[in-house]
C-alpha positions as CSV (number, residue, x, y, z in Angstrom):
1,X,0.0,0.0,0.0
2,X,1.4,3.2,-1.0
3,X,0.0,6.3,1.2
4,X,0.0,9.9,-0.6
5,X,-0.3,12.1,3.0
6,X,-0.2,15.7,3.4
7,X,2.0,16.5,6.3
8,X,-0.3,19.6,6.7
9,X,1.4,23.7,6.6
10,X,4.6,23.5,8.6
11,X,3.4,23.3,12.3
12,X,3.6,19.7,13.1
13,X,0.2,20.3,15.1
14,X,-1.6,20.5,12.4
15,X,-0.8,16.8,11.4
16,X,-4.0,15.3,11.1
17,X,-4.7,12.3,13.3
18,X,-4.8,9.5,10.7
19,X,-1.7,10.6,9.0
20,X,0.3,10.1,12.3
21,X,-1.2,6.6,12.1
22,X,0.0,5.5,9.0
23,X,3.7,7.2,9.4
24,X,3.5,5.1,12.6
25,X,3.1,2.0,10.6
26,X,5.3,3.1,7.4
27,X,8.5,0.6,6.3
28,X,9.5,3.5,4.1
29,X,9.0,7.1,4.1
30,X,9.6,9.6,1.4
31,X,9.5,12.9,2.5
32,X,10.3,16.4,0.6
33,X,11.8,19.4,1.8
34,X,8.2,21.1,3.7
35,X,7.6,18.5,5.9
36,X,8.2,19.6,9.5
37,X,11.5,17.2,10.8
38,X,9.6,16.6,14.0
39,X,6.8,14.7,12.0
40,X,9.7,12.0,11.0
41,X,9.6,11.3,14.9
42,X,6.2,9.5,14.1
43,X,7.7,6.9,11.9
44,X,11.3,6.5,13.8
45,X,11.8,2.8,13.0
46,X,11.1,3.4,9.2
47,X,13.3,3.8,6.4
48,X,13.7,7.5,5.4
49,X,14.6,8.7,1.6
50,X,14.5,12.8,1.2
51,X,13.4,13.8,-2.3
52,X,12.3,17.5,-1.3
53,X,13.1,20.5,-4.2
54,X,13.6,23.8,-3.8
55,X,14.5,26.8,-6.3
56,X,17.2,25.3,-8.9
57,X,17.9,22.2,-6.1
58,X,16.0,18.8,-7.1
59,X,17.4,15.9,-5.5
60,X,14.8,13.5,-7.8
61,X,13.1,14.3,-10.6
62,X,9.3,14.0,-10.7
63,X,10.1,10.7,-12.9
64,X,12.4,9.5,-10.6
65,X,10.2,9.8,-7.5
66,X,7.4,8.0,-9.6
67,X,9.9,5.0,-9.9
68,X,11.2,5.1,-7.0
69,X,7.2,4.8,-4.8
70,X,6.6,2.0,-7.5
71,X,10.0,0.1,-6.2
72,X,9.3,0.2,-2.3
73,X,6.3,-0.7,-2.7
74,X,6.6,-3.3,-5.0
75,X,8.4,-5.0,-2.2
76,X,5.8,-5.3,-0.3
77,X,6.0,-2.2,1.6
78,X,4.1,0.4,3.6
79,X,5.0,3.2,2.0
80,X,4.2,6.6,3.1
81,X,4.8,9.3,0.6
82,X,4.6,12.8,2.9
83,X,4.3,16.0,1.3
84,X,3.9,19.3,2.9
85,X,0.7,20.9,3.0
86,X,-2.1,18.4,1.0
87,X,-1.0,16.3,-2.0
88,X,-3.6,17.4,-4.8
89,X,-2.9,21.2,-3.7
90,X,0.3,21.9,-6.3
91,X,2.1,18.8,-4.7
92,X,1.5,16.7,-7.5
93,X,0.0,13.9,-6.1
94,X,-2.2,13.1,-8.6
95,X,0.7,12.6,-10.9
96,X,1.9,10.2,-8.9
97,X,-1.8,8.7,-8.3
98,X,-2.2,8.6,-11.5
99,X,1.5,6.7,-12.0
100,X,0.8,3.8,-8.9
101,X,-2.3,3.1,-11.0
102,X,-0.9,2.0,-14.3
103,X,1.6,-0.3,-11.7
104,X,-1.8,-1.7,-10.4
105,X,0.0,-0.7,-6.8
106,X,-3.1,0.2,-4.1
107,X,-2.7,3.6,-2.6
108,X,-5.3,6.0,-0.4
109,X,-4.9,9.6,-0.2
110,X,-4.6,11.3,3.5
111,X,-5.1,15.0,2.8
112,X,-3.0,18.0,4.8
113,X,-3.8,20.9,6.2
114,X,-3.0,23.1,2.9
115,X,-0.5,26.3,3.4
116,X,-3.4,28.3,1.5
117,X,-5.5,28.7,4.7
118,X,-3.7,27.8,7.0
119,X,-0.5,30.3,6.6
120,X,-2.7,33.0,6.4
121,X,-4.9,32.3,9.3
122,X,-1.8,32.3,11.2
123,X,-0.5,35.1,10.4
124,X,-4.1,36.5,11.7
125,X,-5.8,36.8,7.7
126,X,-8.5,34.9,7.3
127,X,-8.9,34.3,3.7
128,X,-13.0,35.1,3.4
129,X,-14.6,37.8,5.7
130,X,-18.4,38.5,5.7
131,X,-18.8,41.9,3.7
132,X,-15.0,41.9,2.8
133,X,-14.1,38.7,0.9
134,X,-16.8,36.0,-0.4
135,X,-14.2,34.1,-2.6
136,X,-10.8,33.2,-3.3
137,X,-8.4,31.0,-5.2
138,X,-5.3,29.4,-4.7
139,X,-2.6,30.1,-7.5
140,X,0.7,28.5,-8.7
141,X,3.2,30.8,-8.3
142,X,5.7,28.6,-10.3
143,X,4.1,27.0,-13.2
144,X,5.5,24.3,-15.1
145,X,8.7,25.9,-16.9
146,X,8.0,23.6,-20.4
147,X,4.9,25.0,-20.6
148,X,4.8,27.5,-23.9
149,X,2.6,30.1,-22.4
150,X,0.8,30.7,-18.6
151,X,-2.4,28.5,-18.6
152,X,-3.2,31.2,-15.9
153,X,-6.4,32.8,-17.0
154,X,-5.4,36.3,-15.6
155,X,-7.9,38.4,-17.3
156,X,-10.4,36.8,-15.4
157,X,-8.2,36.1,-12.4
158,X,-6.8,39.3,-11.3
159,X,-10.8,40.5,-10.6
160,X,-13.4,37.9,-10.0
161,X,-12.2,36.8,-6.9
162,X,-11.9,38.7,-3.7
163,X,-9.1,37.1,-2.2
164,X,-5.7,35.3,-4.5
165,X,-3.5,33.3,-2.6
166,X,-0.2,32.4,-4.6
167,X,2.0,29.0,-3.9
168,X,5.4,29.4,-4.6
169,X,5.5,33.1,-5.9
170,X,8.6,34.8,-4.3
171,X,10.4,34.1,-7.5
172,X,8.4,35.0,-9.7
173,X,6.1,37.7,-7.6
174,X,7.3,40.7,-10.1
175,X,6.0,39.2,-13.5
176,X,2.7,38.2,-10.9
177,X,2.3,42.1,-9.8
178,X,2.2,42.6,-13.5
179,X,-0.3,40.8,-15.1
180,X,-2.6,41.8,-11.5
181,X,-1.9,45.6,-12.2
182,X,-2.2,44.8,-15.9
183,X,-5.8,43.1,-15.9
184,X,-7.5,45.7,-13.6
185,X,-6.3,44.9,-10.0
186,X,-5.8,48.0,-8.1
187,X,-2.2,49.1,-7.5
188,X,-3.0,49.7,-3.9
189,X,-4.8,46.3,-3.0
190,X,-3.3,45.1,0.6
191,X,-1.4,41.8,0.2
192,X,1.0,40.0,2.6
193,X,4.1,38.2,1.8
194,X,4.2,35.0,4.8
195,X,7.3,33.0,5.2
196,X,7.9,29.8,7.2
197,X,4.1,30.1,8.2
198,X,2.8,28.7,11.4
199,X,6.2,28.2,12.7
200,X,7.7,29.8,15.3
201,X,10.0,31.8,12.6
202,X,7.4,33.1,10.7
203,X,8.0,36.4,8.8
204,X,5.0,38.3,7.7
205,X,5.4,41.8,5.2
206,X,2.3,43.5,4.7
207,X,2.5,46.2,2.1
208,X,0.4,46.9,-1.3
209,X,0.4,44.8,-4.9
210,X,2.4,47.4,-6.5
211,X,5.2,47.5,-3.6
212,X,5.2,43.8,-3.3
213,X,7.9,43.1,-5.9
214,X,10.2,45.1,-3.8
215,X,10.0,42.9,-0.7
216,X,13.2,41.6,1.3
217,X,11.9,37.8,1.7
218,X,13.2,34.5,0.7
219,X,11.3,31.3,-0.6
220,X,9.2,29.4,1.1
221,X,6.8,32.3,1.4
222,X,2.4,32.4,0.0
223,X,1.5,35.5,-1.4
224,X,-1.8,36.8,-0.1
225,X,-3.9,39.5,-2.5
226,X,-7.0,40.9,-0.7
227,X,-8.7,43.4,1.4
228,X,-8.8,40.5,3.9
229,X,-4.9,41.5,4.7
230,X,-6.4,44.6,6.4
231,X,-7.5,42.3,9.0
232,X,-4.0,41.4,10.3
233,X,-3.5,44.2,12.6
234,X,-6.7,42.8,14.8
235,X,-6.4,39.4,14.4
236,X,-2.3,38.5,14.6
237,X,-2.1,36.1,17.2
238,X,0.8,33.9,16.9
239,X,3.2,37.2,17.1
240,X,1.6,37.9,20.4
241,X,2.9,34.9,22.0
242,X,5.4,35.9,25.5
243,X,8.5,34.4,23.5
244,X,7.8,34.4,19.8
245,X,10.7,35.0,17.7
246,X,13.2,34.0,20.3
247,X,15.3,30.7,19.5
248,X,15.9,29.0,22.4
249,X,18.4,25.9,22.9
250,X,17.0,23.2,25.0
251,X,19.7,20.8,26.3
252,X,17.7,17.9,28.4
253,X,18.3,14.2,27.9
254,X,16.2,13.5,24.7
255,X,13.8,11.5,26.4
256,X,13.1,14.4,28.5
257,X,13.2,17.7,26.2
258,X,10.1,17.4,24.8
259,X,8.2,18.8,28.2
260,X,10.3,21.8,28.1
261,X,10.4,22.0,24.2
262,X,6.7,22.1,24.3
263,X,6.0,24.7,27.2
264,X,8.6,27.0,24.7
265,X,6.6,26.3,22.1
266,X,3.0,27.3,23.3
267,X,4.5,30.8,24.0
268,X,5.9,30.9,20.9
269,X,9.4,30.3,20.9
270,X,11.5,28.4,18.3
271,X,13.7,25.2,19.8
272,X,16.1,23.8,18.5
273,X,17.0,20.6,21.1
274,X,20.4,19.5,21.8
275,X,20.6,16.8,24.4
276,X,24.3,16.7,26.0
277,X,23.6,13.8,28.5
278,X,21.6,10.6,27.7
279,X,20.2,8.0,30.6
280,X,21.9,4.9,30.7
281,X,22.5,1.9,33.0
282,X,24.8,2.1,36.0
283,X,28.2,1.2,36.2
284,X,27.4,-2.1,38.2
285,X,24.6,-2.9,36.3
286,X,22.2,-2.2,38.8
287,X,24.2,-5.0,41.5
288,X,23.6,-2.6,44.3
289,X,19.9,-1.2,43.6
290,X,18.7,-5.2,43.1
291,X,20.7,-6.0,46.0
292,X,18.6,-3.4,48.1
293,X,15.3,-4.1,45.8
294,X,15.7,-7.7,47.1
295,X,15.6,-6.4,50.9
296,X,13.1,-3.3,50.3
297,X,10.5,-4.1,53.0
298,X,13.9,-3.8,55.6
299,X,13.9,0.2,54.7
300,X,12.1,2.5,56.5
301,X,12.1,5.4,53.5
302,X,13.1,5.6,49.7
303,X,14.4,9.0,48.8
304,X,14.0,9.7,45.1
305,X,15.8,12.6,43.9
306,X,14.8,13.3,40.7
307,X,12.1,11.9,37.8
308,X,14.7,9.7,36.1
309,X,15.3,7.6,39.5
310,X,11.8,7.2,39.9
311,X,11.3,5.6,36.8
312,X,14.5,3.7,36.7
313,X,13.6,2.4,40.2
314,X,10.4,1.0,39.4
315,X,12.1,-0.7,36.1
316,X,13.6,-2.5,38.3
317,X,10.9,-3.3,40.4
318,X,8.9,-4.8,37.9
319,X,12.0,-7.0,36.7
320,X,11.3,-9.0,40.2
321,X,7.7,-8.9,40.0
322,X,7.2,-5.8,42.9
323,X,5.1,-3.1,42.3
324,X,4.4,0.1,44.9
325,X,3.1,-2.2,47.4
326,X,6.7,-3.4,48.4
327,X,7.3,0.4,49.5
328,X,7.5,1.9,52.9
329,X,7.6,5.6,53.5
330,X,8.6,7.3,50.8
331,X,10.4,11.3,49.8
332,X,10.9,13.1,46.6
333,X,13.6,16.0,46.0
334,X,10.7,18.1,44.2
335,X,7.5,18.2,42.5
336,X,8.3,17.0,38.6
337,X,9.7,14.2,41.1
338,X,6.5,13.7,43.1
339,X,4.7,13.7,40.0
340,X,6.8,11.2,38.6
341,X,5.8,8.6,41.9
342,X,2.3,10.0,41.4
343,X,2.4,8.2,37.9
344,X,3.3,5.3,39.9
345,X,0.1,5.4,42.3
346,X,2.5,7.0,45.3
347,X,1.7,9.8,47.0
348,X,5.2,11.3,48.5
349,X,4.9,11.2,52.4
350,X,7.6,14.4,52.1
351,X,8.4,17.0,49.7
352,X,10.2,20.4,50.6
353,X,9.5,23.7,50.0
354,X,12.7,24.4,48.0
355,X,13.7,21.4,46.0
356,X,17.2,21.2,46.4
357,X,19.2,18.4,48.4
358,X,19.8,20.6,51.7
359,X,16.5,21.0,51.9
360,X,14.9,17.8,51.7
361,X,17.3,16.5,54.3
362,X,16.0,19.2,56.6
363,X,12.9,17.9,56.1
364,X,13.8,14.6,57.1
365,X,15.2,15.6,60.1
366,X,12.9,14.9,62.7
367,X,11.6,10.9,60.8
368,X,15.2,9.3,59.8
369,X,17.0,8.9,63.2
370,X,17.4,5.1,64.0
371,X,15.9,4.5,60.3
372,X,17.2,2.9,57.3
373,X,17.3,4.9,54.4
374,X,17.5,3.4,50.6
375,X,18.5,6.9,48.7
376,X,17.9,5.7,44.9
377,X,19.8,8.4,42.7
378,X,22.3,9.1,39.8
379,X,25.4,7.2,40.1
380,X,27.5,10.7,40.7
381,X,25.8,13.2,42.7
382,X,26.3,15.2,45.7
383,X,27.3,14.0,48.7
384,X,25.3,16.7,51.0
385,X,22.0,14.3,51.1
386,X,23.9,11.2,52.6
387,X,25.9,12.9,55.0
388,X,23.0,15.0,56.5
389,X,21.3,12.2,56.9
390,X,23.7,10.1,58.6
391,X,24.4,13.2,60.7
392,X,20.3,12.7,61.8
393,X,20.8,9.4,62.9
394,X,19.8,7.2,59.7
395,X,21.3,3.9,58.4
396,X,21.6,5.1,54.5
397,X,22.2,3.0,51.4
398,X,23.0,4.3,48.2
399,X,21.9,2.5,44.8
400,X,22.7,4.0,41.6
401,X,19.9,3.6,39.7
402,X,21.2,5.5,36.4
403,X,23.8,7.3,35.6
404,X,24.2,10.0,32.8
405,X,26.5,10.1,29.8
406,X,28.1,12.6,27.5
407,X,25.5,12.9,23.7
408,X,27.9,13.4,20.8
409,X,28.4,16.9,20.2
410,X,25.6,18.1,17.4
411,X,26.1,20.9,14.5
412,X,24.1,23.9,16.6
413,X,24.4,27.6,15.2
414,X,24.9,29.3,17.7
415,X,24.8,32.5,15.7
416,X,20.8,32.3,15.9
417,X,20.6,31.3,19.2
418,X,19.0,33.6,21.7
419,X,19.0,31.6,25.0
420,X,20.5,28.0,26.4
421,X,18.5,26.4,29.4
422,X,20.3,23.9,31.2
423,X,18.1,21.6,33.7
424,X,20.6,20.4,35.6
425,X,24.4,20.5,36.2
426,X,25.3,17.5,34.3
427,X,23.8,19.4,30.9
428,X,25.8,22.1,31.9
429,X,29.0,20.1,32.6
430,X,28.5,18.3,29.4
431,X,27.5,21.0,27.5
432,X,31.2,23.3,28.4
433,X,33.0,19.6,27.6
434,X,31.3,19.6,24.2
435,X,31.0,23.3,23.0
436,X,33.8,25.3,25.5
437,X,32.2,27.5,27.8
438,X,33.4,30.9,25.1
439,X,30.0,30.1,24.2
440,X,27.8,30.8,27.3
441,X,29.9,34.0,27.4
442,X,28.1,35.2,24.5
443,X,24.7,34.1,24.7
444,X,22.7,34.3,27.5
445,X,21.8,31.0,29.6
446,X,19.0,29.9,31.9
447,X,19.5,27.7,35.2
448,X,16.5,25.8,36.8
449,X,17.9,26.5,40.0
450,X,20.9,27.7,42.2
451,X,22.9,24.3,42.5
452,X,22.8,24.7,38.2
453,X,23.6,28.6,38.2
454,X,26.8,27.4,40.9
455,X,27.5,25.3,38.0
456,X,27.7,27.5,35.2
457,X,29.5,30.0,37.6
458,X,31.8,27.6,38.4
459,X,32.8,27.9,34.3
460,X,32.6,31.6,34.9
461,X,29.6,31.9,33.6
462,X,26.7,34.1,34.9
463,X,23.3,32.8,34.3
464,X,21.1,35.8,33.2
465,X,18.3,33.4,34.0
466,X,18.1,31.5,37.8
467,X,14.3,30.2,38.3
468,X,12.7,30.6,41.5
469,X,10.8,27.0,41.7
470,X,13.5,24.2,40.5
471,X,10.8,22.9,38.2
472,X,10.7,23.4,34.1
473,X,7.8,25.4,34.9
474,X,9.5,27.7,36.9
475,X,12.2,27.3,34.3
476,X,9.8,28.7,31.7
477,X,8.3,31.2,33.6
478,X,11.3,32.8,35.2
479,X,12.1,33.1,31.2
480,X,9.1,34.9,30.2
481,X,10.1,37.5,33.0
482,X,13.8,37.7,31.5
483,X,12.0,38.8,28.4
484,X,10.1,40.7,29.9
485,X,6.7,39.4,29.0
């Protein structure tokens, strides 16, 4: 089965439900160049081929592509063929349709989210309006370069519709101004020039259909001809987002980032994610955490100090067959950590008001004298939890349940970069080893609490953001006040 699947306008949001599900299921995915990279996460076990065009750049040619669906699938593949916006809007999916039917090869058609409407009506220009726009009509831009003459019916184009909306125009917007201007569309007429619409670096240029041509703004941009345009100034909403047009580097474990990428995100910000450590086993193989596992009901409390213990922890758990009924009293570091036991169907018996290690042993004070203690954590951490507890009286054990690694340096430019969050001091730490901390000297960075900021300083590195509450909440809100928003 071959599946022609519009990957929608840009934002991955707008990914339509049953798209995901077949990208999920895909053995092979061919993908051009508008299809957002986060909707590849969908299909992560599948075989990916790029075969995207842009302005003078073809990787395959239409003929090529053709062959190439017939070939996977032939093999008996799921193939999932993902275009940007919808197929049968300028993507030429009916070509290919058309070509999987003469190979008597099944396919279905998943329609996207078309950049027609939805560009606009992110950039706040909705593309009718009662008494300003009953119409409109979406127009190539780039028409097939064989072609003797413009099949383009401008007489009849440039007036009988309220509102034109041209695909893949930049290039060619001059010679479009002209036959407008020549066939009786007003010089002044408002029109918008989008690029990279609904995502987080969208560029919007309102100005008239005579001034259009002399627009700064590179491809991939719509071209939006209408009174309707007039409407942006009320309507713009994405714009109006606390961090849009900020690019912010997110450097969580993978498995983590997407919490914090997502919170950025809502508000408007661009992320670009660059894990430095990843969560892998501990050095003993988890000896000394089964060892106490084996022994649990012996502890009196199980300190958790952070999300990925909890969930390593109960990993293990499950490996001998225990669930939360094999725990006695039990603490967590912070909330995102109490949440994480939550998950779990544990309520923490303590939590402290400022979720750092000094603190939680404080609040232990008065329950851990003459108590055994099972502290499940990273394999290197701080030693100021153990020792205030043994100074309280307690009997403490110390299992590594995880421990975190370096991430392979990525290609990150920086140059674009307006902020770095770090989440804890092993990004930071990882992040100086792989980048230098010259770097955090010259863009600002954001620490999700003090023991992180003493980190960075450490490097000689001033955070210009410290949150209040450790959390990623905190994190995100202490950054909207850095902006000032």
């Amino acid at each position: 089965m071959v599946y022609l699947v519009g990957a929608g306008a840009g934002d991955v949001g707008l990914l339509t439900l049953k798209a995901r599900e077949v990208l999920e299921a895909a053995d092979v995915v061919i993908y051009d160049r508008l299809a957002d990279d986060a909707i590849l996460n969908f299909c992560a076990a599948a075989k990916k081929i790029y075969v995207g065009k842009s302005a003078g750049n073809h990787t395959l040619k239409q003929s090529e592509i053709n062959n190439l669906l017939v070939e996977e699938a032939q093999r008996n593949k799921i193939v999932v063929r993902l275009k940007g916006g919808d197929p049968f809007v300028f993507g030429r999916g009916g070509e290919e349709a058309l070509y999987l039917r003469e190979n008597n090869l099944p396919f279905e058609i998943i329609p996207g989210v078309t950049s027609a409407i939805a560009v606009p009506a992110y950039a706040g220009i909705p593309v009718t309006h009662r008494g300003i726009a009953t119409s409109f009509a979406v127009i190539t831009g780039h028409e097939d370069p064989n072609k003797p003459e413009s099949t383009i019916n401008w007489e009849k184009i440039a007036t009988a519709v309220d509102t034109l909306i041209f695909l893949m125009g930049v290039a060619n917007l001059p010679q479009i101004v002209e036959k407008l201007i020549e066939h009786g569309r007003n010089p002044d007429t408002p029109t918008a020039l989008i690029r990279w619409g609904t995502k987080p670096a969208q560029e919007v240029i309102v100005t008239t259909l005579a001034e259009a041509p002399n627009a700064k703004i590179l491809p991939p941009a719509i071209f939006v001809v209408g009174e309707v345009v007039n409407l942006r100034e009320q309507l713009k909403w994405l714009e109006k987002r606390p961090l849009f047009g900020k690019k912010i580097l997110v450097t969580r474990a993978r498995a983590q980032a997407s919490k914090l990428s997502s919170a950025l995100k809502i508000l408007g910000a661009e992320f670009v994610e660059c894990p430095t450590i990843k969560i892998v086993a501990p050095s003993d193989n988890y000896l000394a955490a089964d060892t106490a596992i084996k022994n649990l009901r012996s502890f009196d409390w199980i300190i958790f100090t952070s999300a990925n213990g909890v969930e390593k922890f109960f990993e293990r758990l499950k490996v001998y067959g225990l669930d939360a009924r094999a725990l006695n009293k039990v603490a967590a570091i912070g909330s995102a950590t109490a949440e994480k036991l939550l998950s779990f169907g544990i309520i923490a018996d303590v939590v402290p008001k400022d979720f750092v290690a000094e603190s939680l042993a404080e609040s232990l004070k008065d329950f851990v004298d003459g108590k055994k203690v099972l502290l499940a954590r990273a394999e290197v951490a701080r030693d100021v939890l153990p020792k205030s507890l043994k100074t309280f009286g307690a009997e403490v054990t110390i299992a590594p349940i995880y421990k975190t690694e370096v991430e392979p340096p990525a290609q990150i430019d920086f140059d674009s970069i307006d902020l770095i969050t770090f989440t804890s001091s092993s990004t930071a730490k990882n992040f100086v080893a792989a980048y230098g901390a010259e770097v955090l000297k010259k863009i600002p960075s954001a620490a999700i609490g003090p023991i992180t900021a003493q980190t960075l300083k450490n490097f000689d590195v001033m955070p210009a953001v410290v949150a209040e509450e450790f959390t990623i909440g905190g994190l995100v809100k202490a950054i909207k006040k850095f902006y000032g928003r």
